[in-house]
C-alpha positions as CSV (number, residue, x, y, z in Angstrom):
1,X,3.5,22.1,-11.0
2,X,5.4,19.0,-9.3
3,X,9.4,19.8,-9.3
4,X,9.9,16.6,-7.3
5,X,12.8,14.4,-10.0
6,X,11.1,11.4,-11.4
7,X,12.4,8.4,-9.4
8,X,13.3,5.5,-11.6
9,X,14.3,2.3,-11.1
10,X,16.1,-0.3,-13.9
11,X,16.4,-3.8,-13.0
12,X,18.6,-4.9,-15.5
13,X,21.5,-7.8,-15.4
14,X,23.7,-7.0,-18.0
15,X,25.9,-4.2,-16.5
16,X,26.5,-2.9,-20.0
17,X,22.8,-2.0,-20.4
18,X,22.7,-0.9,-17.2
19,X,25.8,2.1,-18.0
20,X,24.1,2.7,-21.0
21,X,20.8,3.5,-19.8
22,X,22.4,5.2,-16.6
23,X,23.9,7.6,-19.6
24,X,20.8,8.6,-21.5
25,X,18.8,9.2,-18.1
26,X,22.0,11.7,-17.2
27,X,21.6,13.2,-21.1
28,X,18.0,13.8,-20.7
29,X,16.9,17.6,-19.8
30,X,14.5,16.8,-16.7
31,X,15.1,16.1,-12.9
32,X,15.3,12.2,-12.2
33,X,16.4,9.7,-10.0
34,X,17.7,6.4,-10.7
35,X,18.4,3.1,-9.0
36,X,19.9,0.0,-10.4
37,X,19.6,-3.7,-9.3
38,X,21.2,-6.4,-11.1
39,X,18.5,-8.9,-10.7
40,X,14.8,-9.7,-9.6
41,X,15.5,-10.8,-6.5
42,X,17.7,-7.3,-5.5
43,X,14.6,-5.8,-7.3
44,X,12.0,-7.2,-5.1
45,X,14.1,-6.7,-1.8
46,X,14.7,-3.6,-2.4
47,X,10.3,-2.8,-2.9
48,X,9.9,-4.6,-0.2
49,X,12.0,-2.7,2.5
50,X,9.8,-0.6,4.9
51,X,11.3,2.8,4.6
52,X,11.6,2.6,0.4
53,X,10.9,5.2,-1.8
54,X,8.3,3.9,-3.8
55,X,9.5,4.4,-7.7
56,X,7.5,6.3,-10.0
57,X,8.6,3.3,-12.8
58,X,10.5,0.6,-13.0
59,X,12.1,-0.8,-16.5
60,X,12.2,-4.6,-15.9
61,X,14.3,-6.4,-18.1
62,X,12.9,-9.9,-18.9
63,X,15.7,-12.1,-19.3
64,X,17.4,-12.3,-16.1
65,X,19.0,-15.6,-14.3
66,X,16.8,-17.3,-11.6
67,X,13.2,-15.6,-12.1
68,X,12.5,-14.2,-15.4
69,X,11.4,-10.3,-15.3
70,X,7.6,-11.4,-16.4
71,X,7.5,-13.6,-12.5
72,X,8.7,-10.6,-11.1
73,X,6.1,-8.4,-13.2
74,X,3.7,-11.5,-11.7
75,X,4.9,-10.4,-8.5
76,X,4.7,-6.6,-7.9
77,X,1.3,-6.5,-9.8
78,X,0.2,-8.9,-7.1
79,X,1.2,-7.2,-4.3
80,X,-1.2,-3.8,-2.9
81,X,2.1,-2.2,-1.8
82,X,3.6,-2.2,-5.5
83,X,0.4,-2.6,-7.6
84,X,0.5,0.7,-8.7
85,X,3.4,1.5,-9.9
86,X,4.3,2.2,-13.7
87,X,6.3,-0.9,-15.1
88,X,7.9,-0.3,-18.6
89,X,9.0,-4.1,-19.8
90,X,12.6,-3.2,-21.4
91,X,13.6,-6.2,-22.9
92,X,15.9,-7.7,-25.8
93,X,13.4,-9.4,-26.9
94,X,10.7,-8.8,-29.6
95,X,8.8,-11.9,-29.2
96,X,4.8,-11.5,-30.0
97,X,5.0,-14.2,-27.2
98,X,7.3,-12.0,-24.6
99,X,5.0,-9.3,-25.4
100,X,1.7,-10.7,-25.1
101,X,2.6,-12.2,-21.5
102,X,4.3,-8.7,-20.1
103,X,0.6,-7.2,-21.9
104,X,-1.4,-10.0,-20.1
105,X,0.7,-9.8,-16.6
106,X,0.0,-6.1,-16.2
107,X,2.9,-4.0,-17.7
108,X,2.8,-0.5,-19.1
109,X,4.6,-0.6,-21.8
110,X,6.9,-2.7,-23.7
111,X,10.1,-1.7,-25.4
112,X,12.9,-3.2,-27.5
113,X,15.8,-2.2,-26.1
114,X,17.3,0.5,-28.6
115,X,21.2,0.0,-29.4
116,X,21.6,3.9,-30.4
117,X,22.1,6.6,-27.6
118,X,19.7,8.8,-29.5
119,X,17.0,6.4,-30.1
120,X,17.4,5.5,-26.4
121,X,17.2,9.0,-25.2
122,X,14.2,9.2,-27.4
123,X,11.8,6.0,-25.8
124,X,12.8,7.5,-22.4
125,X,12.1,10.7,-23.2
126,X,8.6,9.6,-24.4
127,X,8.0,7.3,-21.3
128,X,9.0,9.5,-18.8
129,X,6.5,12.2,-20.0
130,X,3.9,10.1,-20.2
131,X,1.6,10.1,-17.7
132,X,0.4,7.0,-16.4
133,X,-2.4,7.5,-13.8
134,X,-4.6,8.4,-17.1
135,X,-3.0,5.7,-19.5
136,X,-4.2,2.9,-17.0
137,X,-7.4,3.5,-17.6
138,X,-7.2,3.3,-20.9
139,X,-4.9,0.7,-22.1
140,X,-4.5,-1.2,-24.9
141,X,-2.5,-3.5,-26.9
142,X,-2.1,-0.9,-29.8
143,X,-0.2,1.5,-28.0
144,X,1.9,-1.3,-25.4
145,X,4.6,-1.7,-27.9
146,X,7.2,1.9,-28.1
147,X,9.5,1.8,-30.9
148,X,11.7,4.0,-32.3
């Protein structure tokens, strides 16, 4: 069995969201990691530094200033060092549009950002115990949108 923490990283803008989901990571019963950036472009200079510790997902929030979170998705899927890893969108938004592109541009999963602590605790839980090497190969749109 691995016993390595799961390493997680949020790129998120609003430092409020941020707090909050640094809260119900630390409330959750399981061995994690977490990193925080405040935008895309700490997000992607932080992937693409030589000696990084590749994450085993990032939650990209979409709505960010300069580049939006789905360029950035654009961006990692594009890139054979990143490709890989397990993006869960984590977004404000419940646009079928927003939705539909982060489905299109490669994301895992897609989820509404919850405003309770349970119900947050709850989509992390479920995300973080999924596992994604056998989800990738078969994905679909039924089962891209978590809610609560």
């Amino acid at each position: 069995m691995n016993n390595q923490p799961i390493k997680i990283l949020l790129a998120d803008d609003d430092e409020d969201d941020r707090l909050f989901f640094e809260d119900a990571i630390e409330a959750l019963p399981m061995r994690t990691t977490l990193k925080m950036v405040k935008n895309g472009k700490e997000l992607m200079d932080l992937l693409l530094t030589n000696d990084v510790i590749i994450p085993d997902i990032i939650f990209l929030d979409l709505n960010m200033p300069g580049k939006n979170g789905l360029e950035y998705l654009t961006e990692i899927r594009n890139n054979s060092k990143l490709e890989s890893i397990s993006i869960a969108v984590y977004s404000t938004s419940s646009s079928e549009k927003d939705i539909e592109d982060s489905f299109v541009k490669g994301a895992n999963i897609y989820i509404n950002k919850p405003n309770d602590f349970n119900d947050l605790k709850e989509v992390l839980k479920k995300v973080l115990c999924t596992n994604w090497q056998y989800i990738n190969t078969s994905f679909n749109k039924e089962s891209f949108l978590l809610s609560v």
